[in-house]
C-alpha positions in Angstrom: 14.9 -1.6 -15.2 14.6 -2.5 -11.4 17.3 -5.2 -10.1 15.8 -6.5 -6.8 17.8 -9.3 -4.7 16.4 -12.0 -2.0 18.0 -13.6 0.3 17.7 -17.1 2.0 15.6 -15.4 4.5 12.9 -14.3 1.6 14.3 -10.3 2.4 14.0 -8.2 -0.3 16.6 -5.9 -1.1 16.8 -2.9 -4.1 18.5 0.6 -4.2 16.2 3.3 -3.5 16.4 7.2 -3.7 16.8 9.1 -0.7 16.4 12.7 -0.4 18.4 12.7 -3.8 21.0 10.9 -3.5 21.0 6.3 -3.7 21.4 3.7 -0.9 20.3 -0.1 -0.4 17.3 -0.6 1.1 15.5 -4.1 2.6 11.9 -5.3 3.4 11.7 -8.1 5.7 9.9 -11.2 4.4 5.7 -10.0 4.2 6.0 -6.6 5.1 5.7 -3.6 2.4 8.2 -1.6 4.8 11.6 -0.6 3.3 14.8 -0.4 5.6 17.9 1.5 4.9 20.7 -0.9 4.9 23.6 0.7 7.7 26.4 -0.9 5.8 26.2 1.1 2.7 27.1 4.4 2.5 25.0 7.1 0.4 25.6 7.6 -3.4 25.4 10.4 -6.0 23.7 8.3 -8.4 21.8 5.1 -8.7 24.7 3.1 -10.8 27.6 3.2 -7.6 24.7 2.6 -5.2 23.6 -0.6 -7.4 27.4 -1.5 -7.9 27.3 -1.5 -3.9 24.6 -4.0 -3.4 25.7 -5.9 -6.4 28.8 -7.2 -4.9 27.3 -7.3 -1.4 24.6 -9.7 -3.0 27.3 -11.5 -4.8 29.4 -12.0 -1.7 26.0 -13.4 0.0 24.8 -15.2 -2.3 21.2 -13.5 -2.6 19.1 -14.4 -5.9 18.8 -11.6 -8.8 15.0 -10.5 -10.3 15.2 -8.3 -12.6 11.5 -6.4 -13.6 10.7 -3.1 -16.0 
């Protein structure tokens, strides 16, 4: 399951892997170019890094998608 957020800006945002270990990512509105968010700090495993964008996105108001 893939949880990917969008902002009011049409900016993507999903937790990607990283050299092993989980952090946020965004892609500005019509690129295919993923960023690594400064504000989040690197994770052991995928669940605390989603937790971390979660209530970032939650706090921001971003929209949820949720794909397979």
């Amino acid at each position: 399951m893939k949880i990917q957020y969008w902002n009011h800006r049409g900016w993507k945002y999903q937790v990607r892997e990283l050299l092993g270990s989980y952090k946020a990512f965004y892609c500005t509105n019509g690129n295919t170019v993923w960023h690594s968010c400064q504000g989040f700090l690197l994770r052991s495993n995928e669940q605390e890094a989603q937790a971390d964008l979660d209530r970032y996105a939650k706090i921001h108001g971003f929209t949820k998608e949720v794909s397979d």
